[in-house]
N, C-alpha and C positions, 0 to 999 in steps of 0.2 A: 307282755311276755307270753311266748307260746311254752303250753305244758304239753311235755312227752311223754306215755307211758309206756315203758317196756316191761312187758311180762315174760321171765325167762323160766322155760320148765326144768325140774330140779333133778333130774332120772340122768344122769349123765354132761361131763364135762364138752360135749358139745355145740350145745345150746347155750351156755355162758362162753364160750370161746367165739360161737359165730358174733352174739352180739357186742361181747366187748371192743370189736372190731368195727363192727357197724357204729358203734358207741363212739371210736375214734373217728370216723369217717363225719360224720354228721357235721360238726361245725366247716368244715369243708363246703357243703349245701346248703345248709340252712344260714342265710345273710343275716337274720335277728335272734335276740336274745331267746335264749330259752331254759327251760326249767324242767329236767327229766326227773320222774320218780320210777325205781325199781322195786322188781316185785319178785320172789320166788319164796323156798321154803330149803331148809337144812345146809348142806353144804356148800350150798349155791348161797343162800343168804349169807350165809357169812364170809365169803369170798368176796360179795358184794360190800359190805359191813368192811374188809379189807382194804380194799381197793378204794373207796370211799370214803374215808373216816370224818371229812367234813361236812357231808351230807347225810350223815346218820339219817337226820328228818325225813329223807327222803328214801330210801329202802325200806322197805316194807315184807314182813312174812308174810306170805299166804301158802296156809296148807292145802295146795295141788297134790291131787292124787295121782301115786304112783305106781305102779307092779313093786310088788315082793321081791326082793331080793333074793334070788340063789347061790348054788355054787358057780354056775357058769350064765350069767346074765337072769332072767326074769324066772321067778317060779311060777310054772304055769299053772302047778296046782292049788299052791297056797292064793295063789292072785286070783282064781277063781273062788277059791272058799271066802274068800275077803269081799266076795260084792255083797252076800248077804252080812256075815259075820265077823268078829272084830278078829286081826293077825295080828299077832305079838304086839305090837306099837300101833298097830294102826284098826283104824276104826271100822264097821262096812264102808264098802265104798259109795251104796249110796248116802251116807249120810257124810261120808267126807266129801261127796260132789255136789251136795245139797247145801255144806257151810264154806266150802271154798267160793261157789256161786254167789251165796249172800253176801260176802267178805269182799271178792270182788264188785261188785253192785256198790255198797257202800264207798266205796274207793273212787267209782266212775262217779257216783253221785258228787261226790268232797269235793276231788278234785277236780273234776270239768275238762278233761284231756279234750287240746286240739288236736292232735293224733295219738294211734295208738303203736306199737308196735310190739310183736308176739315170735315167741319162738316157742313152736310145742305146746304153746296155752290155746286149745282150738275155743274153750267155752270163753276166754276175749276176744276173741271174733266174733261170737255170737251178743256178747253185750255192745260192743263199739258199733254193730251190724245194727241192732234194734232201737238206740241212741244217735244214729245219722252221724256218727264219729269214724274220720277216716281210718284206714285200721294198713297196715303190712304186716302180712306171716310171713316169717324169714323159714325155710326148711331146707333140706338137702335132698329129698326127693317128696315128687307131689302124690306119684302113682305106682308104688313100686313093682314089676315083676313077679309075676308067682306062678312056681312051677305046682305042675300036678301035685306034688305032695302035700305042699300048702294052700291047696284050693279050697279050704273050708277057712279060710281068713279071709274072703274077698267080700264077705257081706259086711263086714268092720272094713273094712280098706274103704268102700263105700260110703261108707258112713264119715269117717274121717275125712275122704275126699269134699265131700259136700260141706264137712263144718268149718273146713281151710277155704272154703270159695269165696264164705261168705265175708273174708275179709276181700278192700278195696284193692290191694296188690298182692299178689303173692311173689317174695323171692326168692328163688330156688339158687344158694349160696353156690360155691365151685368145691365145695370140701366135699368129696364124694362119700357115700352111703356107707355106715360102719356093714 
């Protein structure tokens, strides 16, 4: 029996909408048995948790780090203060990226996925990539546009760009960019 892992990121209803869809599409493709475990953190987990109830075994937390929350989408200052230091609930971010990693890692270890598949989780591409485990990133845009005023985000767009490569397919869904 092939095992699927899908890592859904937890920042927006999105990322569990594109894959719950891919979710349904799959036995459509795949001719043999298989065995998916899901992965995310907070209200995504428990949607999954929902959705799921006789596969409890098979959902899994992992606390993926997130931006801050504001009033109108991400706080850019608070999510800043958060890389070194801890913000209301949440940790630094480098030591939330440093135990989400491990957590993850222990997961690829356990379970042994013959594929992986990712939406918004770029650091399981990076483990599926260093493991020779086939990987797809599901996203809705790979490279986005950016006007003059946001031209000091293009050295992270970079960055990002290069951690989505490193999976074996990338799928750029049809739901266009919020």
């Amino acid at each position: 029996m092939k095992k699927i892992g899908q890592f859904i990121y937890p920042w927006g209803n999105g990322h569990y909408t594109r894959m719950m869809r891919l979710d349904e599409a799959l036995p459509k493709y795949i001719n043999e048995e298989f065995d998916t475990h899901y992965f995310s953190k907070g209200e995504i987990y428990k949607k999954l948790l929902e959705k799921f109830p006789d596969k409890r075994k098979n959902v899994h937390e992992v606390l993926m780090p997130t931006p801050i929350d504001g009033k109108v989408g991400p706080s850019v200052a608070l999510s800043l203060l958060n890389i070194l230091f801890p913000v209301e609930d949440n940790h630094s971010l480098v030591n939330q990226v440093k135990n989400y990693m491990k957590k993850e890692r222990e997961f690829y270890d356990k379970e042994k996925f013959d594929v992986v598949i990712n939406d918004g989780d770029m650091g399981s591409n990076v483990l599926a990539k260093n493991r020779g485990i086939p990987s797809l990133f599901v996203t809705n845009q790979y490279m986005p546009k950016l006007w003059k005023s946001r031209s000091y985000l293009k050295p992270g767009l970079y960055f990002i760009s290069k951690q989505i490569a490193k999976a074996t397919k990338v799928l750029v869904a049809d739901s266009a960019p919020p």
